[in-house]
Structure formats: structure tokens, C-alpha cells
PDBQT receptor file of N, H, CA, C and O in Angstrom, charges set to zero:
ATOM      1  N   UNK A   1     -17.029 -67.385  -5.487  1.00  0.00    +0.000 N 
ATOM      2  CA  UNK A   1     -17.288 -68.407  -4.506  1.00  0.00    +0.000 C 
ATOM      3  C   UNK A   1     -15.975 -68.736  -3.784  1.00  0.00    +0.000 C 
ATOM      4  O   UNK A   1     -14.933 -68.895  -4.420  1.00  0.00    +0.000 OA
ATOM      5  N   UNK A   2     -16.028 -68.822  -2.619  1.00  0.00    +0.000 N 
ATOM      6  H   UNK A   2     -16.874 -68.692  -2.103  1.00  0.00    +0.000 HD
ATOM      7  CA  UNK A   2     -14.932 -69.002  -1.539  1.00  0.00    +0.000 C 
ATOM      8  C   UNK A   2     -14.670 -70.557  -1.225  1.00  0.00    +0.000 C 
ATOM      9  O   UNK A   2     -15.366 -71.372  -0.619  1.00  0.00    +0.000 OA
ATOM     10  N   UNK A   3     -13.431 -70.678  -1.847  1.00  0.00    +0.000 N 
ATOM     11  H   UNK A   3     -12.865 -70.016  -2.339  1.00  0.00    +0.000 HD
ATOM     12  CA  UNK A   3     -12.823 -71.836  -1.219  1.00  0.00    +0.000 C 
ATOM     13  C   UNK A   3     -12.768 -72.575   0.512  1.00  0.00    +0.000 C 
ATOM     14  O   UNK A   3     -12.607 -71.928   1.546  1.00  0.00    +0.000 OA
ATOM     15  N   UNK A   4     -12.945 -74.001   0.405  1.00  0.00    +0.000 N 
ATOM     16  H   UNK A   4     -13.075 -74.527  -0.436  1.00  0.00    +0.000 HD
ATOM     17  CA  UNK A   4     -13.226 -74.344   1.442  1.00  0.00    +0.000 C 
ATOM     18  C   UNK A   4     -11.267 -74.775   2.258  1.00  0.00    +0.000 C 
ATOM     19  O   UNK A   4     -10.338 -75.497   1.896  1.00  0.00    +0.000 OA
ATOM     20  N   UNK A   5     -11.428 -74.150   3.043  1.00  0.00    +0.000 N 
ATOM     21  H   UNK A   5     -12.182 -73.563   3.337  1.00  0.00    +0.000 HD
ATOM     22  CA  UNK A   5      -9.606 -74.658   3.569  1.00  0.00    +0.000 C 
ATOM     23  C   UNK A   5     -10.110 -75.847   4.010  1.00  0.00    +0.000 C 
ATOM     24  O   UNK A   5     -11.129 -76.022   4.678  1.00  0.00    +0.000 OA
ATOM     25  N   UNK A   6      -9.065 -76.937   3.451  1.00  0.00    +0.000 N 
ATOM     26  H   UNK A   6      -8.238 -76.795   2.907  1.00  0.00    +0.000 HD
ATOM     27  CA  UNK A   6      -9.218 -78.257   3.891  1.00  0.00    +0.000 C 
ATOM     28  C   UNK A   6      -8.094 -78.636   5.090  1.00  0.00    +0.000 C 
ATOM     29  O   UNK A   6      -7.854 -79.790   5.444  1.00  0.00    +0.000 OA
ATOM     30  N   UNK A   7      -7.460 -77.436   5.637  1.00  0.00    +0.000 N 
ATOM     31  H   UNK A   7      -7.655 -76.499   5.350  1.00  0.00    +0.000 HD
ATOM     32  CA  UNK A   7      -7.073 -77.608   6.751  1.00  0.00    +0.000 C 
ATOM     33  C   UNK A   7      -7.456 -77.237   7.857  1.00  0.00    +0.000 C 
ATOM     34  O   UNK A   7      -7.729 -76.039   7.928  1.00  0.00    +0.000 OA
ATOM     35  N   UNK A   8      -7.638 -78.134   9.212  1.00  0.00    +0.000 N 
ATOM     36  H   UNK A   8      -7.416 -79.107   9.155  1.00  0.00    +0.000 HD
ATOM     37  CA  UNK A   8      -8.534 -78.280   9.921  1.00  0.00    +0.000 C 
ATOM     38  C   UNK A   8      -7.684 -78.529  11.075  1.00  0.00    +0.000 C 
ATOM     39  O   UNK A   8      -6.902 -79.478  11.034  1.00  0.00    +0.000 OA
ATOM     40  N   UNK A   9      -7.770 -77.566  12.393  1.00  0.00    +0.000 N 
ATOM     41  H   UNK A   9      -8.406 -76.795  12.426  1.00  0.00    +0.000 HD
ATOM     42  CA  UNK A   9      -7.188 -77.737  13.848  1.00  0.00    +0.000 C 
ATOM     43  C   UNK A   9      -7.677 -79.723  14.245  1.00  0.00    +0.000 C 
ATOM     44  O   UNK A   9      -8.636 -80.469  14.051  1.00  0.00    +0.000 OA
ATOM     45  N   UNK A  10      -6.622 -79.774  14.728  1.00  0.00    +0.000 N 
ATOM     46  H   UNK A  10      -5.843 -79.168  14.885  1.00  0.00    +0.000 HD
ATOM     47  CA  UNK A  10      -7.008 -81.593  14.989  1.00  0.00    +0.000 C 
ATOM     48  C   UNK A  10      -7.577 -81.232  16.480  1.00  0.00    +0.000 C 
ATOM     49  O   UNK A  10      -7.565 -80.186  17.130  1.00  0.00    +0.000 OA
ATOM     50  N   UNK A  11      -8.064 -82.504  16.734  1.00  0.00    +0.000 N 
ATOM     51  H   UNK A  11      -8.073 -83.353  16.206  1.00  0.00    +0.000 HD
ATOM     52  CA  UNK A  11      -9.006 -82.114  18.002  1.00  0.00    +0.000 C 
ATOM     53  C   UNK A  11      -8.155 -81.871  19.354  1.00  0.00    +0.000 C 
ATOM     54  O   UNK A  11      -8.506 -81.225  20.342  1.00  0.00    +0.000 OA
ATOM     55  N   UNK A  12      -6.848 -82.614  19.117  1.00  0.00    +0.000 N 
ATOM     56  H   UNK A  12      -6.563 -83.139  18.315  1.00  0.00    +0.000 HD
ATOM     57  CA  UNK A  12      -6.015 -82.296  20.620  1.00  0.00    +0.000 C 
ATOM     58  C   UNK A  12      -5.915 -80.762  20.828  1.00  0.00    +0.000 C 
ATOM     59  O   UNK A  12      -6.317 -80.051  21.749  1.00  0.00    +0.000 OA
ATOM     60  N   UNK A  13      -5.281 -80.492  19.732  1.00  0.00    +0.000 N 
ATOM     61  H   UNK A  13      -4.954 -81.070  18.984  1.00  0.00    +0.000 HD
ATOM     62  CA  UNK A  13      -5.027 -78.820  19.660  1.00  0.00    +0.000 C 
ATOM     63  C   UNK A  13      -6.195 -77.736  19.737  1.00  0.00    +0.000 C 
ATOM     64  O   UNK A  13      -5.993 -76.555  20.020  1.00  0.00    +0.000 OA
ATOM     65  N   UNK A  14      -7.429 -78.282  19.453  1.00  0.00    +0.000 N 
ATOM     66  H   UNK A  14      -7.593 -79.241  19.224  1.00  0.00    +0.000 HD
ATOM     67  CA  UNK A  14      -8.209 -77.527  19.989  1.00  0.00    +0.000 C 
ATOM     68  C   UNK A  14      -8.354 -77.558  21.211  1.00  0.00    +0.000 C 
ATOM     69  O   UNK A  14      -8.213 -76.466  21.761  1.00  0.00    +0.000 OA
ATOM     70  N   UNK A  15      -8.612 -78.512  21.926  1.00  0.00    +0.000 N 
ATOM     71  H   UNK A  15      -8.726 -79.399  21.478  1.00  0.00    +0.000 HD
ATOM     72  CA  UNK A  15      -8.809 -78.906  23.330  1.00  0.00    +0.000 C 
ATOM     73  C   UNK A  15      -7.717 -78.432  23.788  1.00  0.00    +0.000 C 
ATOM     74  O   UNK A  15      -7.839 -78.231  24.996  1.00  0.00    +0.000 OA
ATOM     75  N   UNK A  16      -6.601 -78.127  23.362  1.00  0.00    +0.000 N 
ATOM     76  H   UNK A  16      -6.501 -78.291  22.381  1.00  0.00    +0.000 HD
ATOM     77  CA  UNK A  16      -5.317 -76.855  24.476  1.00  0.00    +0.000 C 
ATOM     78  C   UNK A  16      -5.645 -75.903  24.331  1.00  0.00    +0.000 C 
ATOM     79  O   UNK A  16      -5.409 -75.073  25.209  1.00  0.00    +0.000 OA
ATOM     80  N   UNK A  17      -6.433 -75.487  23.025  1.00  0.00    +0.000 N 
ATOM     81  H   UNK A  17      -6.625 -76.161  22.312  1.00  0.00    +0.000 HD
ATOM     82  CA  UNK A  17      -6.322 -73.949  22.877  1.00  0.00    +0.000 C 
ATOM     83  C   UNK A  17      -8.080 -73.505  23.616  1.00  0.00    +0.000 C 
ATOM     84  O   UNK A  17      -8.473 -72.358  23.828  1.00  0.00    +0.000 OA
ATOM     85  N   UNK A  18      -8.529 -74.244  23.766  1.00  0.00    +0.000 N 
ATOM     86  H   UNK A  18      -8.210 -75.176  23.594  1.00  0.00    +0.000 HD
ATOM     87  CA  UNK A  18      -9.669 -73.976  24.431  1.00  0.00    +0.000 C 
ATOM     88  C   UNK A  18      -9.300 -74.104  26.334  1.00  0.00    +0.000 C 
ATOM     89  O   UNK A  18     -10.003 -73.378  27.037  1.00  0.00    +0.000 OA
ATOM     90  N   UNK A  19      -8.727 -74.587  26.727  1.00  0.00    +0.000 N 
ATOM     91  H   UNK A  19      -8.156 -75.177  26.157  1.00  0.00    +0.000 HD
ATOM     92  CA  UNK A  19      -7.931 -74.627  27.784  1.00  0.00    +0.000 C 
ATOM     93  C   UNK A  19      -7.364 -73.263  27.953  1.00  0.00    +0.000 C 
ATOM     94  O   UNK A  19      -7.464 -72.688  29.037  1.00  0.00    +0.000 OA
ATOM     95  N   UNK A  20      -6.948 -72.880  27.234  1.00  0.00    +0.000 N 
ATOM     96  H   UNK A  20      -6.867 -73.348  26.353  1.00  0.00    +0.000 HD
ATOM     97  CA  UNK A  20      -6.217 -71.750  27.201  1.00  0.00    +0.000 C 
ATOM     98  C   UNK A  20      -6.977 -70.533  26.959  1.00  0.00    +0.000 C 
ATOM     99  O   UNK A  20      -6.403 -69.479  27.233  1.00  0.00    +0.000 OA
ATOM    100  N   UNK A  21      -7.919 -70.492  26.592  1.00  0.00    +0.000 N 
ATOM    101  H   UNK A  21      -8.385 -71.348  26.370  1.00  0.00    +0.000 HD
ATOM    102  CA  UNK A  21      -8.947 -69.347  26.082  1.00  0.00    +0.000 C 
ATOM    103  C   UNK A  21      -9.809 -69.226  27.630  1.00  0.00    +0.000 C 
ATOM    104  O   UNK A  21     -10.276 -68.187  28.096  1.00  0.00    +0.000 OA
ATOM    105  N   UNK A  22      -9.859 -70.588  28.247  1.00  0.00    +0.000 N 
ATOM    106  H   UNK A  22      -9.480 -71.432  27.868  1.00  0.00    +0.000 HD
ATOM    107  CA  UNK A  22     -10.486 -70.100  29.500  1.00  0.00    +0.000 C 
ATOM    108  C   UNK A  22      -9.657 -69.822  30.941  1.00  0.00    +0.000 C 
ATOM    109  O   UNK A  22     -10.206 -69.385  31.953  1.00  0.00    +0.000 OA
ATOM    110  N   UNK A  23      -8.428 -70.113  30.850  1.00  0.00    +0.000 N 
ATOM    111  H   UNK A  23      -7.982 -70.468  30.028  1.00  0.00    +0.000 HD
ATOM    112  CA  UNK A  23      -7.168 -69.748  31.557  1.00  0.00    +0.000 C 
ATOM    113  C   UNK A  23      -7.078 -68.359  31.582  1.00  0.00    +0.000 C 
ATOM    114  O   UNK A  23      -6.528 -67.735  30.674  1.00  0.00    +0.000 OA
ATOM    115  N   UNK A  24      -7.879 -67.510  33.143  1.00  0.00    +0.000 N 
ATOM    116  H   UNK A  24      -8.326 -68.017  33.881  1.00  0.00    +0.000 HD
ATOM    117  CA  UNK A  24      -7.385 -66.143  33.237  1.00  0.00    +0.000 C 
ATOM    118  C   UNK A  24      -5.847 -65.790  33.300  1.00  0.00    +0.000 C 
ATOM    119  O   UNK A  24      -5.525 -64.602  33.265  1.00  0.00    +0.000 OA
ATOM    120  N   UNK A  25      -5.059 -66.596  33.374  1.00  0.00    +0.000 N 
ATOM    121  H   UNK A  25      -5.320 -67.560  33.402  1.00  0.00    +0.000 HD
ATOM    122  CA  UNK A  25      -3.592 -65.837  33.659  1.00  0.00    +0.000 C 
ATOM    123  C   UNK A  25      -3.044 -66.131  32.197  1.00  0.00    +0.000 C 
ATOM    124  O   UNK A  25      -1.828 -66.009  32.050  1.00  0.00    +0.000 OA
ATOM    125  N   UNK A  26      -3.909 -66.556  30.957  1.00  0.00    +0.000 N 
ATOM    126  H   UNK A  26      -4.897 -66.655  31.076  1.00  0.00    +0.000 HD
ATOM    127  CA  UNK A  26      -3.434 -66.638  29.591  1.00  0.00    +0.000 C 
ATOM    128  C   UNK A  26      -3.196 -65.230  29.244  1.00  0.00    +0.000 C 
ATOM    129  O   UNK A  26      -3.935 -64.329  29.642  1.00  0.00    +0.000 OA
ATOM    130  N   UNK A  27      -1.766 -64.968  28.215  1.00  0.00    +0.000 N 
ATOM    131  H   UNK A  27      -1.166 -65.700  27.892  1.00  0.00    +0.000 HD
ATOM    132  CA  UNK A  27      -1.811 -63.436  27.899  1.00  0.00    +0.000 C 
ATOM    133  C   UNK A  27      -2.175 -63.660  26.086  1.00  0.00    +0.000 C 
ATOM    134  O   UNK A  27      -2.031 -64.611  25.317  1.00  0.00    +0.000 OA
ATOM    135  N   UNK A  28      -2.728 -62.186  25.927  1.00  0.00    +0.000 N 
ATOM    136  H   UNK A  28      -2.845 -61.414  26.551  1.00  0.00    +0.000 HD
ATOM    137  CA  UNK A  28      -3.638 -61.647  25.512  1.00  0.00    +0.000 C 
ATOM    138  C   UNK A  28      -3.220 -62.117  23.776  1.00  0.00    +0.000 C 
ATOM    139  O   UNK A  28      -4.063 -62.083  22.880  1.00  0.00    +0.000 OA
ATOM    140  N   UNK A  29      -1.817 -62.528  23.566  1.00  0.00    +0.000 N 
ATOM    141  H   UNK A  29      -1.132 -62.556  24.294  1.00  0.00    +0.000 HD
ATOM    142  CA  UNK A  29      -1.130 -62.880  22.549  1.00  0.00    +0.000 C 
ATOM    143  C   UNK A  29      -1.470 -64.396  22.340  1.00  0.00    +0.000 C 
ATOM    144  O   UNK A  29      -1.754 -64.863  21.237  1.00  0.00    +0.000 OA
ATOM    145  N   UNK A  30      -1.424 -65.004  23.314  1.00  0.00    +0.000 N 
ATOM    146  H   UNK A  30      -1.193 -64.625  24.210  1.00  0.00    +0.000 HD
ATOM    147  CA  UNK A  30      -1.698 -66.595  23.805  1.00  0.00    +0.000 C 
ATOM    148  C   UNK A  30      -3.532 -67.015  23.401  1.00  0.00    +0.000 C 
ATOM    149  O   UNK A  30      -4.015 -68.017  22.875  1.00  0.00    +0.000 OA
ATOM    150  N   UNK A  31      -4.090 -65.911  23.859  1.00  0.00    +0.000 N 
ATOM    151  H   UNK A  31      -3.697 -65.097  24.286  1.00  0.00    +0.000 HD
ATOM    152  CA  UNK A  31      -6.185 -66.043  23.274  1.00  0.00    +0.000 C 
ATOM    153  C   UNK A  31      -6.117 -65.839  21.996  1.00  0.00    +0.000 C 
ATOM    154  O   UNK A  31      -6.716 -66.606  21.242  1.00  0.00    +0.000 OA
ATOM    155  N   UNK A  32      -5.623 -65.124  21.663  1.00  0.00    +0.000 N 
ATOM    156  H   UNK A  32      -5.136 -64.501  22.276  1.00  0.00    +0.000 HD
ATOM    157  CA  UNK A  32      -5.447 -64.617  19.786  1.00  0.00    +0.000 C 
ATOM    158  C   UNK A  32      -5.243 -65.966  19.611  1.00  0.00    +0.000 C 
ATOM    159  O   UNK A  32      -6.121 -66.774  19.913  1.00  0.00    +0.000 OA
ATOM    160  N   UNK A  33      -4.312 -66.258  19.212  1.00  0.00    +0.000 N 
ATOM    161  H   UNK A  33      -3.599 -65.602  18.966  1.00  0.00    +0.000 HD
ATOM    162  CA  UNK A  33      -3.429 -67.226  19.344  1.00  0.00    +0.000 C 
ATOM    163  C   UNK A  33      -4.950 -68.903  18.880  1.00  0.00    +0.000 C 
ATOM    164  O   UNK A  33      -5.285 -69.447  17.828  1.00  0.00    +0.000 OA
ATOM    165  N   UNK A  34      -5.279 -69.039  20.024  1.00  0.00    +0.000 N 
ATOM    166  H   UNK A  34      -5.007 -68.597  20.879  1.00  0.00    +0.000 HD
ATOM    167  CA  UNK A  34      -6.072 -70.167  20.518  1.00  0.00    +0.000 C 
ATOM    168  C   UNK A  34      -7.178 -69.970  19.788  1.00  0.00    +0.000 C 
ATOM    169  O   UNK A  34      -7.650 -70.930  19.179  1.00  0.00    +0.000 OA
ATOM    170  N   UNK A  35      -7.816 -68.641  19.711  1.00  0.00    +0.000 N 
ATOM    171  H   UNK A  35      -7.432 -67.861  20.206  1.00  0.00    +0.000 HD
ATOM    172  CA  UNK A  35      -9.249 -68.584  19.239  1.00  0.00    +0.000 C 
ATOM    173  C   UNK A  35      -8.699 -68.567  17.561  1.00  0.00    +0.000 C 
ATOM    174  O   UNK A  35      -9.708 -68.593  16.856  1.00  0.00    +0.000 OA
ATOM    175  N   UNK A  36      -7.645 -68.538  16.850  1.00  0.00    +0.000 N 
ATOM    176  H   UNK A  36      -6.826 -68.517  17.423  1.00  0.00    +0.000 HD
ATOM    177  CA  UNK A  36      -7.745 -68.651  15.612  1.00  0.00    +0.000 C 
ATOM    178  C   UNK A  36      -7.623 -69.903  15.435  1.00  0.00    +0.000 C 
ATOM    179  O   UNK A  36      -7.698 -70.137  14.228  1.00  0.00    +0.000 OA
ATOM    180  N   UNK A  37      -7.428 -71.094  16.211  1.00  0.00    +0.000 N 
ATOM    181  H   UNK A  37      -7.367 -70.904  17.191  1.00  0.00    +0.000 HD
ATOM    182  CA  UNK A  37      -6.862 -72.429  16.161  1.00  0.00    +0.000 C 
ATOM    183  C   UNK A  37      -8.739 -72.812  16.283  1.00  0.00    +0.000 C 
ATOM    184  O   UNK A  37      -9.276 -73.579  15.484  1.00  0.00    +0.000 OA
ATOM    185  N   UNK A  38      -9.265 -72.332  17.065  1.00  0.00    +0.000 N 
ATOM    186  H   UNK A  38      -8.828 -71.709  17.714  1.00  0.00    +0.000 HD
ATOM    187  CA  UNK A  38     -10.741 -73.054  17.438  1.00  0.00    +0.000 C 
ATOM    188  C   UNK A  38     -11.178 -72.621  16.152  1.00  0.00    +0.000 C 
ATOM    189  O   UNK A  38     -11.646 -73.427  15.348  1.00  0.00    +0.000 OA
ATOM    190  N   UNK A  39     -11.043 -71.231  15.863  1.00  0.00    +0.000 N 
ATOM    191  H   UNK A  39     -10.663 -70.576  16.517  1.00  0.00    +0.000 HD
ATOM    192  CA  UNK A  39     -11.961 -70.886  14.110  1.00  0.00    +0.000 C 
ATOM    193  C   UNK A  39     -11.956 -72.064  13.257  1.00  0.00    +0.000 C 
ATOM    194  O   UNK A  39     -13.015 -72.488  12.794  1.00  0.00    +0.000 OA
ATOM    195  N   UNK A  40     -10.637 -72.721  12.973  1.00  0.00    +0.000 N 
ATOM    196  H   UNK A  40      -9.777 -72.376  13.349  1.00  0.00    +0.000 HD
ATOM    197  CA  UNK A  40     -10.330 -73.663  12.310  1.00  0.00    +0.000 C 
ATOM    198  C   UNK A  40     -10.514 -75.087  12.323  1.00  0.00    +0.000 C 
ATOM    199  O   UNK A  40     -10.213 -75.845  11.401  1.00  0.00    +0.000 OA
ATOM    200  N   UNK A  41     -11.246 -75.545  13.898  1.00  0.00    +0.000 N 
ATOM    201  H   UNK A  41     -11.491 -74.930  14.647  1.00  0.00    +0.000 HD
ATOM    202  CA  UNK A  41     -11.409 -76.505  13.957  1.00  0.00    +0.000 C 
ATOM    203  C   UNK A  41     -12.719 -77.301  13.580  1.00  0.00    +0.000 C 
ATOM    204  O   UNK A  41     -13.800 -76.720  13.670  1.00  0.00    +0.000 OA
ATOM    205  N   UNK A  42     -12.659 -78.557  13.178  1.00  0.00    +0.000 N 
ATOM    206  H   UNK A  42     -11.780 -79.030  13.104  1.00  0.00    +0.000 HD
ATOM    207  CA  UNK A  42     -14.190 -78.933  12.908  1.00  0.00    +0.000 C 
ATOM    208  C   UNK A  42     -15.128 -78.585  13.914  1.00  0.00    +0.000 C 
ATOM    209  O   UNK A  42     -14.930 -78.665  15.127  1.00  0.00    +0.000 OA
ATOM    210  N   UNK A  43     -16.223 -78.172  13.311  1.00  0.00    +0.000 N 
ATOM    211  H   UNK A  43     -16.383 -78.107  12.326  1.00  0.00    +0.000 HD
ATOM    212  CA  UNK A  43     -17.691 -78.172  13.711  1.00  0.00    +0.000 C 
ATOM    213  C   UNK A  43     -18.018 -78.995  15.184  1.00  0.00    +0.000 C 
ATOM    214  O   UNK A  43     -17.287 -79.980  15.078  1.00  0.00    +0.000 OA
ATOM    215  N   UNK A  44     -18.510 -79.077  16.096  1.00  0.00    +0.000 N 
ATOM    216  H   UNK A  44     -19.104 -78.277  16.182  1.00  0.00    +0.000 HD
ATOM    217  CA  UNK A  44     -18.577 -80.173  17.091  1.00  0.00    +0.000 C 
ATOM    218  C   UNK A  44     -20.135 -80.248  16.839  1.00  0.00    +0.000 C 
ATOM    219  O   UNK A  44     -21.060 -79.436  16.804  1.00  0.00    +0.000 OA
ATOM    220  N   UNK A  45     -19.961 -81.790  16.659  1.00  0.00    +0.000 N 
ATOM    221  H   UNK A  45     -19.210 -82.450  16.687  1.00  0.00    +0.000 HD
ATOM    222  CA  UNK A  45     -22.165 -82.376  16.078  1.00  0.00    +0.000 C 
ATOM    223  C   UNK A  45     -22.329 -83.056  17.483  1.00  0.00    +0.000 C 
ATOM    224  O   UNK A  45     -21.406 -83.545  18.134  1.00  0.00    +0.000 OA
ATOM    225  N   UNK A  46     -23.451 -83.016  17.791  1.00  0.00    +0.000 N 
ATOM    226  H   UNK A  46     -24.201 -82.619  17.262  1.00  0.00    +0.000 HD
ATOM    227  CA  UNK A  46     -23.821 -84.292  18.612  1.00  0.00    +0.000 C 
ATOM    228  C   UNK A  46     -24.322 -85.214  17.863  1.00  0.00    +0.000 C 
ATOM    229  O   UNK A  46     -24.826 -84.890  16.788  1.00  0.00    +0.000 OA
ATOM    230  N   UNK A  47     -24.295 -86.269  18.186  1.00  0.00    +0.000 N 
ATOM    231  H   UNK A  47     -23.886 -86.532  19.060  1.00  0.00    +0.000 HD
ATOM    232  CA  UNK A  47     -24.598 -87.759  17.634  1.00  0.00    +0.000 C 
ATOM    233  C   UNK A  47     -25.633 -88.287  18.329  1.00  0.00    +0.000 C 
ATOM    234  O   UNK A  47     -25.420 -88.400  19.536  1.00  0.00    +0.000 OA
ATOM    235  N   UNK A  48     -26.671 -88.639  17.940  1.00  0.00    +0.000 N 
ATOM    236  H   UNK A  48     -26.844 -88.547  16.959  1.00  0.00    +0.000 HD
ATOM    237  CA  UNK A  48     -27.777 -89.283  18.544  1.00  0.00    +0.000 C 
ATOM    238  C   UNK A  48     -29.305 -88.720  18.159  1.00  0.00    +0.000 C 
ATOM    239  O   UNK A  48     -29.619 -88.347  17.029  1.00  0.00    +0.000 OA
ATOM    240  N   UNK A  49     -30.095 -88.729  19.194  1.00  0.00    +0.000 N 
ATOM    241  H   UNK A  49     -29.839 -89.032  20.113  1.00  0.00    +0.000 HD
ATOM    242  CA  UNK A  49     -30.955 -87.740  18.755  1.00  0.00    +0.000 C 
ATOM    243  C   UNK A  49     -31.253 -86.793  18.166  1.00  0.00    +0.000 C 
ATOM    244  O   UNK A  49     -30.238 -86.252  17.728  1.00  0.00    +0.000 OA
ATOM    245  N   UNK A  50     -32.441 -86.102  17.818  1.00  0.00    +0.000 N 
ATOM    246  H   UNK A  50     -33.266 -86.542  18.174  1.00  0.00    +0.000 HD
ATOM    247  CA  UNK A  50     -32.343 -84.908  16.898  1.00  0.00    +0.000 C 
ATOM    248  C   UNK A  50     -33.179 -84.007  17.567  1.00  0.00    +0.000 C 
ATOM    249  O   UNK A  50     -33.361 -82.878  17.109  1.00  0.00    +0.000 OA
TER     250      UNK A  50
């Protein structure tokens, strides 16, 4: 059974690295980069309805 990493991208840093993942003049080291930061970040729920 696989351990859960209890470390978790905080939400600012996702929100750059998602910035950056949709930034065409981002280089290709810079998306790597960002999309391993989003892997890591919490889940996004909506709140409200179901």
C-alpha cells in the first residue's frame, strides 16, 4: 500500500504554474516544471450543490 505524500503545492504556486502551462512562449523545461507542481496540488472541489 502506497503512502500518501502529505506534501501538497500551496494554491499560489499552483496558480503560477498553471499560468505557465498555458503561456505559449513557456519553454519546454518551465511545463515540466509546472505540471509536476499541479500533480501535487490539492484536488479542486466545488462547494455547493451536488
Amino acid at each position: 500500500m502506497a503512502k500518501k505524500n502529505p506534501k501538497q503545492t500551496s494554491p499560489s504556486v499552483a496558480t503560477k504554474a498553471s499560468a505557465i502551462l498555458r503561456n505559449p512562449k513557456s519553454t519546454a523545461n518551465e511545463k515540466s516544471v509546472a505540471a509536476s507542481d499541479l500533480a501535487q496540488a490539492r484536488p479542486h472541489t466545488k462547494k455547493g450543490k451536488k
